[in-house]
SERO-4910 file (N, C-alpha, C, O; in steps of 0.05 Angstrom, whole numbers):
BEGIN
 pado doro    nc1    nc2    nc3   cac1   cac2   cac3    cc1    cc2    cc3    oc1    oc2    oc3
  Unk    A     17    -24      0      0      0      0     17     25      0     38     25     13
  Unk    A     10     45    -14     26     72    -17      4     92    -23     -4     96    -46
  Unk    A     -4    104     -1    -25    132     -4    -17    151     -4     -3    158     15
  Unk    A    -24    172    -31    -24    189    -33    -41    214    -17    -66    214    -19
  Unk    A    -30    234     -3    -46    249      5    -43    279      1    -22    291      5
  Unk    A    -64    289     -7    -74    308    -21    -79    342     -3    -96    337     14
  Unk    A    -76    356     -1    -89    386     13    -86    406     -6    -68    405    -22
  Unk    A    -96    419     -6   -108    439    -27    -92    466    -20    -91    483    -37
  Unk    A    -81    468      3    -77    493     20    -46    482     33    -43    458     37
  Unk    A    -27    499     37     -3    492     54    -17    483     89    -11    463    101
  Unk    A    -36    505     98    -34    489    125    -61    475    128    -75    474    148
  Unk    A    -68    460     97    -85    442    109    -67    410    103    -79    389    106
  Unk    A    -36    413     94    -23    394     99      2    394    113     11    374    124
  Unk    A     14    416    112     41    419    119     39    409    157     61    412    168
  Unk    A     26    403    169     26    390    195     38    358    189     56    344    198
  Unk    A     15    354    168     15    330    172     44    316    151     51    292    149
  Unk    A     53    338    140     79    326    125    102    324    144    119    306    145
  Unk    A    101    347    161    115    346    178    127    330    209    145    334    226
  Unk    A    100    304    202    104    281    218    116    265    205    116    245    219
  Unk    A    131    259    177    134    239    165    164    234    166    177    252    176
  Unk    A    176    213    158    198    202    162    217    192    143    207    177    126
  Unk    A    237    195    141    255    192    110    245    213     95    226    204     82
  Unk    A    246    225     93    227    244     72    247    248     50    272    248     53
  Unk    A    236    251     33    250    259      1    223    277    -14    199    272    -13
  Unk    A    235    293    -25    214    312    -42    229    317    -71    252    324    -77
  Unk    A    207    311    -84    217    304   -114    188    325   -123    165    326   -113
  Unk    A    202    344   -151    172    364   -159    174    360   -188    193    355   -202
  Unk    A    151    363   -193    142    352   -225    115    369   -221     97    366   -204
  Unk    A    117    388   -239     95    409   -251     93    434   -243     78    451   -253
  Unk    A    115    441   -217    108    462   -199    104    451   -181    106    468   -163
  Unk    A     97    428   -169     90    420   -146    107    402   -130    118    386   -144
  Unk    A    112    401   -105    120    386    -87    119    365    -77    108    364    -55
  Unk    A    130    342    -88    115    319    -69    135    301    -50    157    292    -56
  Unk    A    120    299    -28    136    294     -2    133    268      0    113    256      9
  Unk    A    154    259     -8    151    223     -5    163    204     23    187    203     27
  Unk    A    154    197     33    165    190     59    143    164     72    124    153     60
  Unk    A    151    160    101    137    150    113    121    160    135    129    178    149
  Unk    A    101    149    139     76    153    168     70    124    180     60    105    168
  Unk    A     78    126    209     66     90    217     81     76    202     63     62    196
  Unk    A    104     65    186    115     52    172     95     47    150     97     26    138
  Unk    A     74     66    140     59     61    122     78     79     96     92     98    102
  Unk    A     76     70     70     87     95     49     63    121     47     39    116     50
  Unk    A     73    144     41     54    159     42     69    182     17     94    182     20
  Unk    A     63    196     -3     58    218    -17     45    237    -13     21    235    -18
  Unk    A     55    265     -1     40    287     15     41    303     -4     57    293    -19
  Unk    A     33    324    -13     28    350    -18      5    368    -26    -18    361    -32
  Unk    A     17    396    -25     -2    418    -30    -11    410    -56      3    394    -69
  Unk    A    -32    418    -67    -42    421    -95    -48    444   -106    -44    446   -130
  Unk    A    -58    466    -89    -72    483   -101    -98    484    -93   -111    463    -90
  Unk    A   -109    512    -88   -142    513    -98   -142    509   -127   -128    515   -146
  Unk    A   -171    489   -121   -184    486   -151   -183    465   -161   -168    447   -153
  Unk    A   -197    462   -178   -210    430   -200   -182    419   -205   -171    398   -199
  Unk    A   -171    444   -221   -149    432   -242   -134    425   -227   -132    401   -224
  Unk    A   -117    442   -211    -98    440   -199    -99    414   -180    -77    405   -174
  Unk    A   -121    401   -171   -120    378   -163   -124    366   -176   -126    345   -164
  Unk    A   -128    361   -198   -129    343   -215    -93    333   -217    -80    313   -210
  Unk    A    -87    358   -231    -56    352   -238    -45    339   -218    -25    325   -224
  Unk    A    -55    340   -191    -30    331   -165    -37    292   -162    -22    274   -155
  Unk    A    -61    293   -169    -80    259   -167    -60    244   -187    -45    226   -181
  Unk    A    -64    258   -220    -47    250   -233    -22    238   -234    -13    215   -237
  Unk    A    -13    259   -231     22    255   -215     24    237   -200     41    220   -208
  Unk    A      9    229   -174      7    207   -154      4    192   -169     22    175   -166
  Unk    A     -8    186   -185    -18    160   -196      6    158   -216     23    142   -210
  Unk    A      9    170   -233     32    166   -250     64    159   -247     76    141   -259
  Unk    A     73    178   -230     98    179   -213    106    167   -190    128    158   -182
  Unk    A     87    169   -181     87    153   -163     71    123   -154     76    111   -133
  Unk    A     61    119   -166     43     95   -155     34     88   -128     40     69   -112
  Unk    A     18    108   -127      3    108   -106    -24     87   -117    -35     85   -139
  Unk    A    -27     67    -81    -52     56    -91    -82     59    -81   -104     47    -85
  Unk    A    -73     82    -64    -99    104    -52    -90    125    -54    -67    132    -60
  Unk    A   -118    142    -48   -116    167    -47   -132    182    -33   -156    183    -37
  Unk    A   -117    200    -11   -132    218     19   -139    243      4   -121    249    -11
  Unk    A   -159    260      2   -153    294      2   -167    292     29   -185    277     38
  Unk    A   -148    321     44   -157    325     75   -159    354     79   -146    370     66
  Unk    A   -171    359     91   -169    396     89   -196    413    106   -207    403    125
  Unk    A   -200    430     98   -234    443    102   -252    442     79   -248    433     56
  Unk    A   -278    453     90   -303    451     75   -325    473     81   -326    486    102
  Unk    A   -339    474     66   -363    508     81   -392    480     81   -399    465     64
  Unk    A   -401    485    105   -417    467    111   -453    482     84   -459    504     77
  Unk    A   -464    458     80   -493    469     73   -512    460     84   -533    473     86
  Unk    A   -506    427     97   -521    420    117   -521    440    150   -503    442    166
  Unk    A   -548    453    150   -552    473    171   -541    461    197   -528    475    212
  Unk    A   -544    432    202   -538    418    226   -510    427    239   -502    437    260
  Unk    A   -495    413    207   -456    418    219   -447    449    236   -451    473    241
  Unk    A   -440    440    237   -420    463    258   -390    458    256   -375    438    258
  Unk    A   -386    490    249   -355    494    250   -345    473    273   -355    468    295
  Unk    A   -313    462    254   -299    437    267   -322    413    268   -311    396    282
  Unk    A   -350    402    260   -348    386    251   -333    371    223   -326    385    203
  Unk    A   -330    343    224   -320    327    202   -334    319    185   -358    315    193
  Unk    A   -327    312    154   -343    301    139   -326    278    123   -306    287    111
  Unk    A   -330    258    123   -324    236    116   -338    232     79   -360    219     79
  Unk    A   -333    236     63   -344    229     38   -354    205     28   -338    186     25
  Unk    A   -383    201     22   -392    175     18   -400    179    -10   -416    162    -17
  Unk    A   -396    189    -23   -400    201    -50   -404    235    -65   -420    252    -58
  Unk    A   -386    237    -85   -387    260    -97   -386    275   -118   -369    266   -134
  Unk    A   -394    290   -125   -408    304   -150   -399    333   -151   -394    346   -131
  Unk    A   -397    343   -182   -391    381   -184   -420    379   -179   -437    362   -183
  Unk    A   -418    409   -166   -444    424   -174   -439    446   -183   -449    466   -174
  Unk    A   -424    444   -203   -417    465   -224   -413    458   -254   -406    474   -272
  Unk    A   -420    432   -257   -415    411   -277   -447    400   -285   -462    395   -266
  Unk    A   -456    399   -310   -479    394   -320   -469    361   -320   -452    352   -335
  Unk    A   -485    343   -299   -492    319   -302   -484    302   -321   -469    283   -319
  Unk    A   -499    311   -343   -499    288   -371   -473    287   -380   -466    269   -396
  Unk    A   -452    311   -369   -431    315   -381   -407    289   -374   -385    287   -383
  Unk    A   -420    273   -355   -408    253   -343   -417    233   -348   -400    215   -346
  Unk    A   -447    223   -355   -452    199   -357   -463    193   -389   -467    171   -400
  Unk    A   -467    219   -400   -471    210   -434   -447    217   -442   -442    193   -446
  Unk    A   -429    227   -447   -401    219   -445   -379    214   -435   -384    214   -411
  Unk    A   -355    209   -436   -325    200   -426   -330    206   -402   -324    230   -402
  Unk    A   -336    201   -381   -328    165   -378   -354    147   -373   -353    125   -362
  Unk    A   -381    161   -384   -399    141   -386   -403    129   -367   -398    104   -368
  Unk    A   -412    140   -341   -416    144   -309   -447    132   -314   -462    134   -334
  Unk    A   -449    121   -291   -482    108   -291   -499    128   -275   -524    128   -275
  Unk    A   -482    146   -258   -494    170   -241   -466    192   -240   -442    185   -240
  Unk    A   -475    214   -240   -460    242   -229   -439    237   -208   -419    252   -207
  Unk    A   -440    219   -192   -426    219   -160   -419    199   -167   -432    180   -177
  Unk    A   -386    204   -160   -367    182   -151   -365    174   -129   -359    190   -111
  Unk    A   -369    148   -126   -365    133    -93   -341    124    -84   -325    110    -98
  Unk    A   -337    132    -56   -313    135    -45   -314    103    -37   -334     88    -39
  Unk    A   -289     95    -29   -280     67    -29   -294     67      2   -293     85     19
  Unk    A   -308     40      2   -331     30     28   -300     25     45   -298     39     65
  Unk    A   -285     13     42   -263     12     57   -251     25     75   -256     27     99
  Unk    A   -234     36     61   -237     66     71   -247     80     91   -237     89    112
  Unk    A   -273     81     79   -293     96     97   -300     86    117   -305    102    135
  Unk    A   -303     59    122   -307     37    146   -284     44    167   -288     49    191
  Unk    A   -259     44    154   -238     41    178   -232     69    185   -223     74    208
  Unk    A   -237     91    164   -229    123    164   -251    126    186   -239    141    202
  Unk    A   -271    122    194   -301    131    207   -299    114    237   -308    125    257
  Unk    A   -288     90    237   -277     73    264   -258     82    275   -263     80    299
  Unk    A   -229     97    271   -216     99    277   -222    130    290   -209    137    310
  Unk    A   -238    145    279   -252    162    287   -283    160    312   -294    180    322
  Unk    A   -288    140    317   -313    121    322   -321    145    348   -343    156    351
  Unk    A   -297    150    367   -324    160    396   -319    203    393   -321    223    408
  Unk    A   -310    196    362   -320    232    368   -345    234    346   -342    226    323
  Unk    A   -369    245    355   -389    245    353   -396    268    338   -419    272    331
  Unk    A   -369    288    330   -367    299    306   -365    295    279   -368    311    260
  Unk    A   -361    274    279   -358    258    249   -373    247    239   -381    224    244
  Unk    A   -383    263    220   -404    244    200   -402    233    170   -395    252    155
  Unk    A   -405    211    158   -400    197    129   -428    209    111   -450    198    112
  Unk    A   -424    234     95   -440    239     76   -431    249     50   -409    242     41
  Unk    A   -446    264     37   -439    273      4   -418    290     13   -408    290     36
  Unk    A   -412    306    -10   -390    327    -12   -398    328    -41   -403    310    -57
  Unk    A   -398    360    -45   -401    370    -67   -378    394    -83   -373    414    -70
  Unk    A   -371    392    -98   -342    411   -117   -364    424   -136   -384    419   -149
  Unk    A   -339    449   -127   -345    470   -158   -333    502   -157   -346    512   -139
  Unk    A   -327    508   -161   -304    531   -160   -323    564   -152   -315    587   -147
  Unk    A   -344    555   -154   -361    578   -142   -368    590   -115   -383    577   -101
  Unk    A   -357    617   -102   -365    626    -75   -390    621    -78   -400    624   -100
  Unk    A   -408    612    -53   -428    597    -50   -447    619    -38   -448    614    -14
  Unk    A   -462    640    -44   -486    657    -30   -511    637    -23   -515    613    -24
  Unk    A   -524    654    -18   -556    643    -10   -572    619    -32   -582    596    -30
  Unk    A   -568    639    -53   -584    639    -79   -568    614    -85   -584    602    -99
  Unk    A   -541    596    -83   -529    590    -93   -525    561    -80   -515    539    -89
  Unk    A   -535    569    -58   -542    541    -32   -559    537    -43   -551    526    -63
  Unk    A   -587    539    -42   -615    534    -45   -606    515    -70   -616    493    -68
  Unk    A   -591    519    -90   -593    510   -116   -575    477   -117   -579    457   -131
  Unk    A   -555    483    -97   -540    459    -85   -552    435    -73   -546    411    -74
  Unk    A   -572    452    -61   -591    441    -35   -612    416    -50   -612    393    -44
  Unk    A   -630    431    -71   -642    423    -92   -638    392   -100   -648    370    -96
  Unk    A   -614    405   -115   -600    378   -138   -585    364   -122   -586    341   -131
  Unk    A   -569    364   -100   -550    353    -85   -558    342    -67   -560    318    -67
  Unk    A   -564    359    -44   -571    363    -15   -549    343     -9   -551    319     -3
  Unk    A   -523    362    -11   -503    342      9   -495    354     36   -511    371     46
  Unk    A   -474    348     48   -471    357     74   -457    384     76   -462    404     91
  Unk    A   -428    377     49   -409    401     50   -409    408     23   -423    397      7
  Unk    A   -390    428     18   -385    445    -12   -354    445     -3   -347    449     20
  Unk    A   -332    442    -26   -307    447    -29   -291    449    -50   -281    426    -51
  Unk    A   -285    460    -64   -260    467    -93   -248    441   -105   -245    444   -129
  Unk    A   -242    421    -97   -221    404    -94   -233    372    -95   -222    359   -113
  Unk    A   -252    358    -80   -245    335    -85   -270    322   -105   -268    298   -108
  Unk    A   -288    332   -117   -289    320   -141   -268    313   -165   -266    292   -178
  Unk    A   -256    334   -167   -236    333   -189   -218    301   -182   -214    281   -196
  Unk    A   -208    309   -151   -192    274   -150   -205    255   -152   -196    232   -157
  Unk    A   -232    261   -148   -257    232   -142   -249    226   -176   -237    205   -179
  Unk    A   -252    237   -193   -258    239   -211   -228    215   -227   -227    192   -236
  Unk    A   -209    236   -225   -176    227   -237   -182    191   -222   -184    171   -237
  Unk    A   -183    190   -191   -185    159   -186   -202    142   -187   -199    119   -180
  Unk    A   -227    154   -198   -252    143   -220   -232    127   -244   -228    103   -241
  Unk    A   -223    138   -263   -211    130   -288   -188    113   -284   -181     95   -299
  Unk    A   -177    120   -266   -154    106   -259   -149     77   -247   -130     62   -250
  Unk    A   -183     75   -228   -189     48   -211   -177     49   -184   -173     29   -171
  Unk    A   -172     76   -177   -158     77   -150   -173     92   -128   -185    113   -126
  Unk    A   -168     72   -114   -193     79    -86   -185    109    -75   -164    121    -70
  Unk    A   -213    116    -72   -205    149    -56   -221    153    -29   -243    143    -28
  Unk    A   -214    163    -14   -230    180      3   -225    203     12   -201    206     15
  Unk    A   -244    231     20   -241    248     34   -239    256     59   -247    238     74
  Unk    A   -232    276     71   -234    279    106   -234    307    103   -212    318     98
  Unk    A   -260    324    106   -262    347    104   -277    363    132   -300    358    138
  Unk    A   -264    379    144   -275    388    171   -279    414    162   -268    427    144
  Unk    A   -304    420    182   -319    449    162   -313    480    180   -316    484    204
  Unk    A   -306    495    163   -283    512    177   -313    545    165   -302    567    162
  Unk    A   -335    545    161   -347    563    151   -380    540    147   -386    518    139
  Unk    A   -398    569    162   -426    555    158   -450    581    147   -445    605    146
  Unk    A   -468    572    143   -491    594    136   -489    615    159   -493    639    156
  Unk    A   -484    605    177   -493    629    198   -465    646    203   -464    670    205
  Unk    A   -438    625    203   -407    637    201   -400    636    173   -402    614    162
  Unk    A   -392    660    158   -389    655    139   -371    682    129   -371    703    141
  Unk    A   -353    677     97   -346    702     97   -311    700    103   -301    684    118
  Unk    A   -300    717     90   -268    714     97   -266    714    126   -255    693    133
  Unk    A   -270    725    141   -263    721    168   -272    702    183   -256    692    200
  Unk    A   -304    692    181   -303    670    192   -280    652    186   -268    642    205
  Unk    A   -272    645    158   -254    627    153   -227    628    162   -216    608    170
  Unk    A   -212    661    158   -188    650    168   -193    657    197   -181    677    204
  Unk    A   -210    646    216   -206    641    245   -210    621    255   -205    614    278
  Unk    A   -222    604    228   -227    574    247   -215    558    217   -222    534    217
  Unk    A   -198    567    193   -189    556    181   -163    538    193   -163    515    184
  Unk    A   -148    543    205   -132    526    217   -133    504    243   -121    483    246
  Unk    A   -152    516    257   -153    489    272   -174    466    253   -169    443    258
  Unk    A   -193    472    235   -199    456    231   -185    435    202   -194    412    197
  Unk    A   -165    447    187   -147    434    177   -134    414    199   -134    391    191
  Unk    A   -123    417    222   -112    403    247   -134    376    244   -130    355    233
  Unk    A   -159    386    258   -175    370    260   -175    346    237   -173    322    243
  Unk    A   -178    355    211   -174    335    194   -154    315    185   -160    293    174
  Unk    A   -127    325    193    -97    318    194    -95    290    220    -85    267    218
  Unk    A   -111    304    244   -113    282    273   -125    254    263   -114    232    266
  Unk    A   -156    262    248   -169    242    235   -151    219    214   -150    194    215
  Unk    A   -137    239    194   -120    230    172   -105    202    190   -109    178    187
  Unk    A    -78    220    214    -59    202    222    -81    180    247    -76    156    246
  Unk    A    -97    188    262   -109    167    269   -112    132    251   -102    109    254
  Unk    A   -134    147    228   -130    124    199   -108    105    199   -110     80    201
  Unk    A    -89    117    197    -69    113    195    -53     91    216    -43     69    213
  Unk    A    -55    105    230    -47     92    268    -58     65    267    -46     45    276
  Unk    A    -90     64    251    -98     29    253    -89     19    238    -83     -5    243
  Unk    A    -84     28    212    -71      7    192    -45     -2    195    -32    -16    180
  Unk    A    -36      8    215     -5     -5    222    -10    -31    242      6    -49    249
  Unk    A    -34    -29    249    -37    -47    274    -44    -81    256    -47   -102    270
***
């Protein structure tokens, strides 16, 4: 096993690179990738970028250069389920753009039987156990699309989706380890809600709740060594 893991933002990974061991960093595209160990597990860390593309290119790379045979993105999320609350978690059980017209995925390339890519049951079993007695963590949708999200813009999410969270970033990888055959999952803790919202809500609870997701990440982790 060799997982690749993904953050969109420097400090929604640079914690967690900075636990790793042997490390070597090798860059191909502009980007960084931190090859090393966690738990005697192999692991591939780096930043990607905001955005579709930009994660796309970093999934790629993992998969190409590296041979990775999973793949983590970990980071934040702006909640749409009214329930969550800043520093809750979201665990991805399937995901979809909502900035992406549907058909564009299943009447052509790659001829998808639905919009949403499903995250590996695996995964999510042991990612959600190892997590088991914080009562913050919940396994639902997650939705991508490069759009700041207003009122008018929820409702429309809410509609067609009704998932838990909204974030830049992991459709695009759902997507790359769709074609590829490589298991994915997310770990997204929600750092911005309807009621907190707005640049400042975010950078005040944008870092602990990258933390939060990172704890979850190396927890994961912690069992599969066992």
């Amino acid at each position: 096993m060799k997982i690749g893991i993904i953050g969109p933002c420097e400090i929604e990974i640079n914690p967690f690179i900075e636990s790793l061991r042997n490390v070597k960093t090798e860059k191909y595209a502009m980007l960084n990738f931190h090859v090393g160990k966690y738990a005697n597990i192999d692991v591939v860390a780096l930043f990607c970028g905001v955005c579709k593309v930009n994660a796309a290119i970093a999934a790629q790379i993992l998969i190409d250069r590296f041979s990775v045979t999973h793949i983590i993105v970990t980071g934040v999320a702006g909640a749409i389920e009214t329930d969550l609350k800043v520093w809750d978690t979201v665990i991805s059980s399937e995901v979809a753009y909502h900035d992406v017209e549907s058909k564009v995925l299943t009447d052509y390339h790659p001829w998808m039987e639905s919009e949403y890519f499903k995250a590996d049951k695996n995964m999510l079993t042991e990612i959600k156990k190892s997590a088991e007695n914080d009562k913050s963590v919940f396994i639902g949708k997650i939705v991508t699309g490069e759009l700041f999200i207003v009122q008018d813009g929820r409702d429309v999410i809410i509609e067609k989706h009704n998932p838990l969270c909204v974030d830049m970033e992991t459709a695009s990888i759902a997507h790359v380890c769709y074609v590829n055959n490589i298991p994915f999952a997310a770990i997204r803790t929600i750092s911005d809600t309807p009621e907190e919202s707005g640049e400042d809500a975010f950078e005040k609870y944008c870092v602990p709740a990258a933390k939060k997701s990172i704890e979850i990440l190396k927890n994961y982790l912690d069992k599969l060594k066992t």
